[in-house]
mmCIF file of the C-alpha atoms, coordinates in Angstrom:
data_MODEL
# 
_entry.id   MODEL 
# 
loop_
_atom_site.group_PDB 
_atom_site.id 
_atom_site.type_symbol 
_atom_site.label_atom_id 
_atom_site.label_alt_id 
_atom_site.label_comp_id 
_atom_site.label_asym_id 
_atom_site.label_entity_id 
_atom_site.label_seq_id 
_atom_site.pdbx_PDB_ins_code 
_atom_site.Cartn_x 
_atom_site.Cartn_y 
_atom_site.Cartn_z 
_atom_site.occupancy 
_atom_site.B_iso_or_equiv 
_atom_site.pdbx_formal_charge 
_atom_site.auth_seq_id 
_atom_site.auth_comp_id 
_atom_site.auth_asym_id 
_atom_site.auth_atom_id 
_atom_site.pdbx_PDB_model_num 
ATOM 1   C CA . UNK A 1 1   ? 0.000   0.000  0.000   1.00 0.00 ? 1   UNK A CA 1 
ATOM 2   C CA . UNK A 1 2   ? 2.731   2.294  0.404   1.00 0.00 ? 2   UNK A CA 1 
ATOM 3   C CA . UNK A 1 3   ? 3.359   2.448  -3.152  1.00 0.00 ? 3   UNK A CA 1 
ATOM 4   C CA . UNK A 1 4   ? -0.363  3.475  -3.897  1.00 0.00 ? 4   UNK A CA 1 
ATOM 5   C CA . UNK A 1 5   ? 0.021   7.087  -4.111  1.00 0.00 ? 5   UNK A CA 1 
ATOM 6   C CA . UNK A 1 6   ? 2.687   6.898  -6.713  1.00 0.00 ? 6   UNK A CA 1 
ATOM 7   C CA . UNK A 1 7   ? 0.441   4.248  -8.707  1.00 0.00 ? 7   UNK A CA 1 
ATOM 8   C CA . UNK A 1 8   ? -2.766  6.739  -8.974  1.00 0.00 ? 8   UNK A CA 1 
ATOM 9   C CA . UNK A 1 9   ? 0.057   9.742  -9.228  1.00 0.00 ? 9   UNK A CA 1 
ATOM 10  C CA . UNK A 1 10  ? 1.316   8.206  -12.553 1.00 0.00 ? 10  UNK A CA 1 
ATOM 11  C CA . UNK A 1 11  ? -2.647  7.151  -13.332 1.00 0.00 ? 11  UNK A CA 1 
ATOM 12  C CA . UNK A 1 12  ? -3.611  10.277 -13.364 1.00 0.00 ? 12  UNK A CA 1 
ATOM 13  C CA . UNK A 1 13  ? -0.218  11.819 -15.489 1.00 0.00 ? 13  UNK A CA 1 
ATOM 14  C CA . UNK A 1 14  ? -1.498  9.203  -17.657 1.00 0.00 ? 14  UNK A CA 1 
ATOM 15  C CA . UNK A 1 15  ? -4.682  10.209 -17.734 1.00 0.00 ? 15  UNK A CA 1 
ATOM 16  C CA . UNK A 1 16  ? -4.200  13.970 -18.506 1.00 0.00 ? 16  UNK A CA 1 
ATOM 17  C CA . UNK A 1 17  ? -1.915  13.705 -21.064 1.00 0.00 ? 17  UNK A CA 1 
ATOM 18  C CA . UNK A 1 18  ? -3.733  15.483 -24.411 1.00 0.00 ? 18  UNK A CA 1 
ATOM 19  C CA . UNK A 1 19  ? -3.802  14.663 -27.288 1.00 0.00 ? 19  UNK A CA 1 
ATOM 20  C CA . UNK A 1 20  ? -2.018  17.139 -29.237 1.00 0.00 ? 20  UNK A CA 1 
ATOM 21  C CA . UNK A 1 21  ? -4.783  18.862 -32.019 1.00 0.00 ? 21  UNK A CA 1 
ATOM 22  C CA . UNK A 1 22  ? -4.335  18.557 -36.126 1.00 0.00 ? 22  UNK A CA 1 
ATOM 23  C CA . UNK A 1 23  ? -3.282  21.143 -38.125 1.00 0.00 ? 23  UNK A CA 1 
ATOM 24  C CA . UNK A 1 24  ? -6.399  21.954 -40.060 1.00 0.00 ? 24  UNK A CA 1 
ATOM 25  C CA . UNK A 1 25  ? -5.451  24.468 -42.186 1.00 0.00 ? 25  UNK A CA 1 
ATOM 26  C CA . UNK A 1 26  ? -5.474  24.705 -46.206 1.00 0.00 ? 26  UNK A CA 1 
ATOM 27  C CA . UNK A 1 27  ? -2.837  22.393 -47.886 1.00 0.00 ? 27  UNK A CA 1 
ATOM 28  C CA . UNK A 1 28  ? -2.091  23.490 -51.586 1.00 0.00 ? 28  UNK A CA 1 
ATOM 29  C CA . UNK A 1 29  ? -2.007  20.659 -53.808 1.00 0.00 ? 29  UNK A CA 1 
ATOM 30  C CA . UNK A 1 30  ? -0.742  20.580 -57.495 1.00 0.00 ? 30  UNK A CA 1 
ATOM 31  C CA . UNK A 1 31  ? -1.509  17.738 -59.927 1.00 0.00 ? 31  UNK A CA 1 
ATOM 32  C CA . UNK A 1 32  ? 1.139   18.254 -63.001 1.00 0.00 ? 32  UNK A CA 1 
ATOM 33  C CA . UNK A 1 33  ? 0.349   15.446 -66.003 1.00 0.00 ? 33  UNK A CA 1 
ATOM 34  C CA . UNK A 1 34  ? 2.672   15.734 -68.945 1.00 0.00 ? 34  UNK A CA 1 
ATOM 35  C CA . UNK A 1 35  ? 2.382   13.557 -72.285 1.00 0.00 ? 35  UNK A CA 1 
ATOM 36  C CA . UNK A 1 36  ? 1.240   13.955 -75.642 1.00 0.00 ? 36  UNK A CA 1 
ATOM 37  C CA . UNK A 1 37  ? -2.589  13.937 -75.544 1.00 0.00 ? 37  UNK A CA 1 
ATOM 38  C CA . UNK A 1 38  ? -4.108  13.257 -72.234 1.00 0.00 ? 38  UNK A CA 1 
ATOM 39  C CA . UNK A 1 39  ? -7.882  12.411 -71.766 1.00 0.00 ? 39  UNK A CA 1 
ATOM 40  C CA . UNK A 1 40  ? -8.729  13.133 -67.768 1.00 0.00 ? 40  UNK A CA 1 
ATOM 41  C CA . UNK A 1 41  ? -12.135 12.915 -65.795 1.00 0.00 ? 41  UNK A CA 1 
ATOM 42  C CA . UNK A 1 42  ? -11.766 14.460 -62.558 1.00 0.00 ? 42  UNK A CA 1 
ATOM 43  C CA . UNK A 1 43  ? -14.125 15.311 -59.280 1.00 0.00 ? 43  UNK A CA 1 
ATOM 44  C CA . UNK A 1 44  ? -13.632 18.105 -57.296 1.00 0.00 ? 44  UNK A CA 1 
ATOM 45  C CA . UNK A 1 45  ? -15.552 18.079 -54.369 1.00 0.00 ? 45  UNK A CA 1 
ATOM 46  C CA . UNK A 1 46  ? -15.968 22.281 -54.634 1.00 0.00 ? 46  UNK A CA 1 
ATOM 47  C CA . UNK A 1 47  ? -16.243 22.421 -57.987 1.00 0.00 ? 47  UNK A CA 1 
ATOM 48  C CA . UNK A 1 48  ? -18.340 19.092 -59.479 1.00 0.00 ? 48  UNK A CA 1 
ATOM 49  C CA . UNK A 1 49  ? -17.394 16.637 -61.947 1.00 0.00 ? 49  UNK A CA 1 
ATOM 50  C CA . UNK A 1 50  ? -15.596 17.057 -65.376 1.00 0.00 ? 50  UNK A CA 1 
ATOM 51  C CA . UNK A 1 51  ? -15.549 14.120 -67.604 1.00 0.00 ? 51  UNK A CA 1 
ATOM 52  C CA . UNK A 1 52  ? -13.401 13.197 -70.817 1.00 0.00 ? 52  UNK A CA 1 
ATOM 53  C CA . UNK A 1 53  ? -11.394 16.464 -70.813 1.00 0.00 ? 53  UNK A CA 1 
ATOM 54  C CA . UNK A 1 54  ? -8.662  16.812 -73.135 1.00 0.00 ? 54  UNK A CA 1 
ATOM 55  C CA . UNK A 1 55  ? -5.303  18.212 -72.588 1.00 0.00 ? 55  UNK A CA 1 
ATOM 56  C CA . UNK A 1 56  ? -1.829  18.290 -74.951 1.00 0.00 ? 56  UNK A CA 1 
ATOM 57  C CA . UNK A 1 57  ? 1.167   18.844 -73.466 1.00 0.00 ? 57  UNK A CA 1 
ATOM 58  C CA . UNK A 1 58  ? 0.422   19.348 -70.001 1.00 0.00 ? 58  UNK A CA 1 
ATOM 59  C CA . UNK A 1 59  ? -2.683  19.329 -67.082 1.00 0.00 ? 59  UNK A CA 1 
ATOM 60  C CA . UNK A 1 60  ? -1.944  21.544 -64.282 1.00 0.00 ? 60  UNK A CA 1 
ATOM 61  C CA . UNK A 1 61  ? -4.535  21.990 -61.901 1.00 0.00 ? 61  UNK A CA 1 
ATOM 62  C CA . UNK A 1 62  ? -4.360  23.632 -57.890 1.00 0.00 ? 62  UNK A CA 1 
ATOM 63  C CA . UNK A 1 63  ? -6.467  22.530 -55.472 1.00 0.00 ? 63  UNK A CA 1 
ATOM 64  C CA . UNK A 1 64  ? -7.140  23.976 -51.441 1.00 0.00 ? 64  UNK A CA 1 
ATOM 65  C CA . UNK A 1 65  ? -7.084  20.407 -49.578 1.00 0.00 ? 65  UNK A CA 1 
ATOM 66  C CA . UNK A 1 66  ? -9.169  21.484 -46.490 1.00 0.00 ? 66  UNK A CA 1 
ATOM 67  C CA . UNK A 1 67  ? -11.076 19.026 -43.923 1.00 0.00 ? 67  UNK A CA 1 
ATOM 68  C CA . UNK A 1 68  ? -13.982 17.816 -45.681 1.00 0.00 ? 68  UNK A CA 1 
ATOM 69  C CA . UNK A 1 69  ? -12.688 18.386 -49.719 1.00 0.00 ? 69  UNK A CA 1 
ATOM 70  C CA . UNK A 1 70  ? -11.289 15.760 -51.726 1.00 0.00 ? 70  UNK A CA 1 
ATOM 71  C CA . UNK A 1 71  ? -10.403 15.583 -55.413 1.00 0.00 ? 71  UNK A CA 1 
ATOM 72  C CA . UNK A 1 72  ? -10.213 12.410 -57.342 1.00 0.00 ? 72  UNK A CA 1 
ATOM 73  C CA . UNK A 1 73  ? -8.598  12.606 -61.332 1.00 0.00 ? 73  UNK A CA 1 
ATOM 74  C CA . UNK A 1 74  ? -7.893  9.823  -63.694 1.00 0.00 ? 74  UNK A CA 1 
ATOM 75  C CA . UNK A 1 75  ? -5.691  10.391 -66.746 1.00 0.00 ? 75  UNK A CA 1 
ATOM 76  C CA . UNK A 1 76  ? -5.555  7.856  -69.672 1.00 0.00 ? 76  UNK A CA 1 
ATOM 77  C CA . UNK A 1 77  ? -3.574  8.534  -72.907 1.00 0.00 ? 77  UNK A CA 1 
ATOM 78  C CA . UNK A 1 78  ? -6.418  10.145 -75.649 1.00 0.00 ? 78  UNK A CA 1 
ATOM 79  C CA . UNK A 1 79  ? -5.628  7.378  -78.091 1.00 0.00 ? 79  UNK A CA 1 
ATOM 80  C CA . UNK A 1 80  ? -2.975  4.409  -78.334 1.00 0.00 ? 80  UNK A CA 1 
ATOM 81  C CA . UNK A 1 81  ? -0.275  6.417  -80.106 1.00 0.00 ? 81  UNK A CA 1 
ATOM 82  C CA . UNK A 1 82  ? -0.082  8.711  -77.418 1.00 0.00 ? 82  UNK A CA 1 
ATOM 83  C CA . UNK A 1 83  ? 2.166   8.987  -74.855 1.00 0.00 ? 83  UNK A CA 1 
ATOM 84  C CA . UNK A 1 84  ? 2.181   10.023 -70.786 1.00 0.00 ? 84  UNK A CA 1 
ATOM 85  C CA . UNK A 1 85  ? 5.313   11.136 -69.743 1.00 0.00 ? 85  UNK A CA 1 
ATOM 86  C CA . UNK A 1 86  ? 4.810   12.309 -65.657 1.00 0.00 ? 86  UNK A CA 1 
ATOM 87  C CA . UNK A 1 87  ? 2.534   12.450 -62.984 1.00 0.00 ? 87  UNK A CA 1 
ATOM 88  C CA . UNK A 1 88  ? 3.835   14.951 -60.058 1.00 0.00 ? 88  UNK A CA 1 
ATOM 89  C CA . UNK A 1 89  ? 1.750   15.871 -57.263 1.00 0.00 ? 89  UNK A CA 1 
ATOM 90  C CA . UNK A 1 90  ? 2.907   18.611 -54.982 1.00 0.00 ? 90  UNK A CA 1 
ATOM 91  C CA . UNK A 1 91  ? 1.539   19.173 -51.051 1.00 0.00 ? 91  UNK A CA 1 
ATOM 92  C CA . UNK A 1 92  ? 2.546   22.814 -50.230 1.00 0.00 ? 92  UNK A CA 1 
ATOM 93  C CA . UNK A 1 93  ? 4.983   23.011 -52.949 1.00 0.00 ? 93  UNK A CA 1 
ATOM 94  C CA . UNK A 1 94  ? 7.263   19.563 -51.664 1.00 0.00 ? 94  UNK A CA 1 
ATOM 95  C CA . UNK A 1 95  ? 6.705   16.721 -54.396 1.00 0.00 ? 95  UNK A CA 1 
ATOM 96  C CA . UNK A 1 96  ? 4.920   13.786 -52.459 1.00 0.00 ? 96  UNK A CA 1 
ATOM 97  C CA . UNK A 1 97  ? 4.350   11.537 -55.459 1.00 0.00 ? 97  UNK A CA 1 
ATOM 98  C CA . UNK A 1 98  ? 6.194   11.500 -59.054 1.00 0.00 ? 98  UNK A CA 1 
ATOM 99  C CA . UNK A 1 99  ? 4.999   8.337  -61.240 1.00 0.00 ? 99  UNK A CA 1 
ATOM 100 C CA . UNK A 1 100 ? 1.982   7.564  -63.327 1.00 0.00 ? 100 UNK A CA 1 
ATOM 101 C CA . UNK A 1 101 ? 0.073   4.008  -63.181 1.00 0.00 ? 101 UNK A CA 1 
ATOM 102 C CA . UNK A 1 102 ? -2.878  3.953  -66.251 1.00 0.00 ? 102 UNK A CA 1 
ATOM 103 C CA . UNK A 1 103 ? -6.229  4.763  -64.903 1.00 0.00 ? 103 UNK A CA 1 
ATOM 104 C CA . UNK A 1 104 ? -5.453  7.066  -61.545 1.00 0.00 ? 104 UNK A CA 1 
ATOM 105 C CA . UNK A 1 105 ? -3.980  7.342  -58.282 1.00 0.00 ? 105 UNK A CA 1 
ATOM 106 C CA . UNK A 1 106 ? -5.319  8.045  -54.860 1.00 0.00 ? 106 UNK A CA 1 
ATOM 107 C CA . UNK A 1 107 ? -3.518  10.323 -52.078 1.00 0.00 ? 107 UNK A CA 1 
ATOM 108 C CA . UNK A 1 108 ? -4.559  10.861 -48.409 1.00 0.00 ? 108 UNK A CA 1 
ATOM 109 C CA . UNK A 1 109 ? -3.344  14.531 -48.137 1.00 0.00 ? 109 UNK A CA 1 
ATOM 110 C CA . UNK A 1 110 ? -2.227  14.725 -44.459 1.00 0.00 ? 110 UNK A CA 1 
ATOM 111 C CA . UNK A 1 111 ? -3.286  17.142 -42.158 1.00 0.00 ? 111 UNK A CA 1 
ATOM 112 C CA . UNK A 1 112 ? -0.277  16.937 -39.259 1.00 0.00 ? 112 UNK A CA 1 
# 
């Protein structure tokens, strides 16, 4: 019993520790897409819903990641002959992702 009040002492340390809170502000994502022809659909969850879009050269589109928006794009070469070269996507200007896989990719954009 002796030892009791240092047992509920660290209980109770334990117990009132916090959490500590999420950053929840903005994050400015970039999508870059370079190829030759590029045919992209693409939901933005401010904006709506774009479908069969075509690009040459490049897509370059910013988006405000804030709690509760998401954006979801998937890029496909307009025809056989054509070619994608890159897929970058940038989280407050630091490259996070640099590859391209037919069809789309999904990123959780973090918030800590």
């Amino acid at each position: 019993m002796k030892h009791f009040p240092l047992i509920c002492l660290a209980a109770l340390a334990f117990a009132c520790k916090k959490d500590k809170p999420l950053n929840t502000s903005p994050r400015h994502v970039t999508y870059l897409v370079t190829g030759t022809h590029l045919k992209l659909n693409f939901i933005d969850s401010t904006s709506g819903f774009l479908k069969d879009q075509l690009y040459t050269g490049a897509f370059h589109y910013e988006f405000w990641r804030k709690p509760g928006t998401s954006i979801g794009i998937t890029v496909n070469a307009a025809s056989f002959t054509d070619t994608i070269y890159n897929w970058e996507i940038r989280i407050d200007g630091k490259l996070v992702a640099n590859a391209f896989s037919v069809g789309g990719a999904y990123l959780a954009v973090p918030y800590n």
